[in-house]
N, C-alpha and C positions, 0 to 999 in steps of 0.2 A: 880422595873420595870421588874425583871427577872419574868419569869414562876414557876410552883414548882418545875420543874427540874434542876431550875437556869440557864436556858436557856437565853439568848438577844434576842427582838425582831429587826425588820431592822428598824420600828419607831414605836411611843409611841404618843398614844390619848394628843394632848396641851390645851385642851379644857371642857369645863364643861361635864358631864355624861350624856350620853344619856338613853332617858326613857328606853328603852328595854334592858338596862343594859350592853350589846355589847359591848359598847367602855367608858372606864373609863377613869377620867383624869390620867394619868402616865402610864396608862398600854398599852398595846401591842394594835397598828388598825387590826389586822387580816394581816397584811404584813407577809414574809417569817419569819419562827423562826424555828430550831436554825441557826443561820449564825456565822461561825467560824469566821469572820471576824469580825463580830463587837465584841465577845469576845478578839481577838486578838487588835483590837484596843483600849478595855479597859483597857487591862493590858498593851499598850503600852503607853497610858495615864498617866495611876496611875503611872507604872514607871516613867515615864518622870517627873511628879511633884516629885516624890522621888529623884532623882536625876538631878532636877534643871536645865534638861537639853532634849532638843530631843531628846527617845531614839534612834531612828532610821535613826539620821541625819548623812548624808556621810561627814564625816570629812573634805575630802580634797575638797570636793566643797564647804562646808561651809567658810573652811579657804581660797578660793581664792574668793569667790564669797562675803560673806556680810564681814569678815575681811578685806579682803584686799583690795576688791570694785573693783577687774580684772574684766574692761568691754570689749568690743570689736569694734573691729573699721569696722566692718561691720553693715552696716544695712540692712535689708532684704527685701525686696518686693516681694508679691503672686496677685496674682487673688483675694484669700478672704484678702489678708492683703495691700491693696493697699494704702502706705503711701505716703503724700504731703509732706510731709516737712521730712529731715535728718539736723544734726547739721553739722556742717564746720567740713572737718577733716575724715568723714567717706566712707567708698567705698558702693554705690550701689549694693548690689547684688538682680538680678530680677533671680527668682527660677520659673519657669514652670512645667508641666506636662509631655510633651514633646519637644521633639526638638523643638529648636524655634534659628531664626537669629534675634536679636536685631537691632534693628535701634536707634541710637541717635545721640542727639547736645548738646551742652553744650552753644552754640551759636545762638540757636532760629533757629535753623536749614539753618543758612549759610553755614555752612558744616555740614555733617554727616558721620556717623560712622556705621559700619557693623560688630558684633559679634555673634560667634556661642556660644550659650550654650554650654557648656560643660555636659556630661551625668555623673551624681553626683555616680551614680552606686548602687542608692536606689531608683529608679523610679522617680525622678525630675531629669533637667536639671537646670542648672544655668550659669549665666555669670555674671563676676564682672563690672562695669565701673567707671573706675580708676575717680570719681569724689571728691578725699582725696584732692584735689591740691583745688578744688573750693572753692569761699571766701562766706563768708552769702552773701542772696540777691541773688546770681545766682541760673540758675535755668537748670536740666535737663528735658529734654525732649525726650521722647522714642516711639517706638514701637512696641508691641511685637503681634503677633498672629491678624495682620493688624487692631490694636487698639493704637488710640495713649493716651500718659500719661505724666505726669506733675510731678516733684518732685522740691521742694523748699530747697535750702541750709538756713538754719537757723543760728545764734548764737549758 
């Protein structure tokens, strides 16, 4: 798949040859070549089968994240990530763009609740709402940036 200077292209013709000869099965489409990176990912490849293992995997999050299965007891909500349903146990955090006062109920809005985002100090803000105490089947209900929204406590 290399050139003669054994160069990597960024992809490779997966398809029968075309008449005009241009694009062969395996060889290079006319994409960028050479790309240090895909060099670099070959040999991080080939390593990696050599020693049986990611080269390039960050140990200590390996070891907490798929050994030990450290999750977290937040769950997150955005604009583009707009979740219905959390499991029992977990805290709501609604993450914005800007400043924003949250409104919720926990109660179908027999009462409601007034939070200030906190400014995250990476250009979101976020508020937590302490909804860890809620059983499956209840449901939060909020508003953020005068929209309202729906989250379901799950099993």
């Amino acid at each position: 798949m290399a050139n003669e200077g054994a160069m990597l292209p960024e992809q490779l013709w997966d398809t029968a040859d075309l008449p005009d000869g241009k694009m062969i099965l395996g060889g290079p489409t006319g994409s960028a070549m050479p790309l240090c990176w895909a060099h670099a990912e070959y040999v991080t490849l080939v390593r990696s089968r050599k020693d049986g293992v990611c080269f390039d995997r960050i140990e200590p999050v390996y070891q907490r994240y798929a050994k030990a299965k450290t999750g977290s007891n937040i769950e997150m909500w955005t604009f583009a990530h707009q979740l219905q349903r959390i499991p029992h146990g977990k805290t709501l955090r609604i993450i914005t763009e800007s400043a924003a006062t949250i409104l919720w109920s926990f109660d179908g809005r027999a009462t409601t609740n007034e939070l200030a985002a906190r400014d995250a100090g990476f250009g979101c803000w976020c508020a937590d709402l302490p909804s860890n105490t809620l059983q499956s089947g209840a449901q939060i209900v909020f508003t953020v940036q005068n929209k309202d929204f729906k989250v379901q406590i799950i099993d």
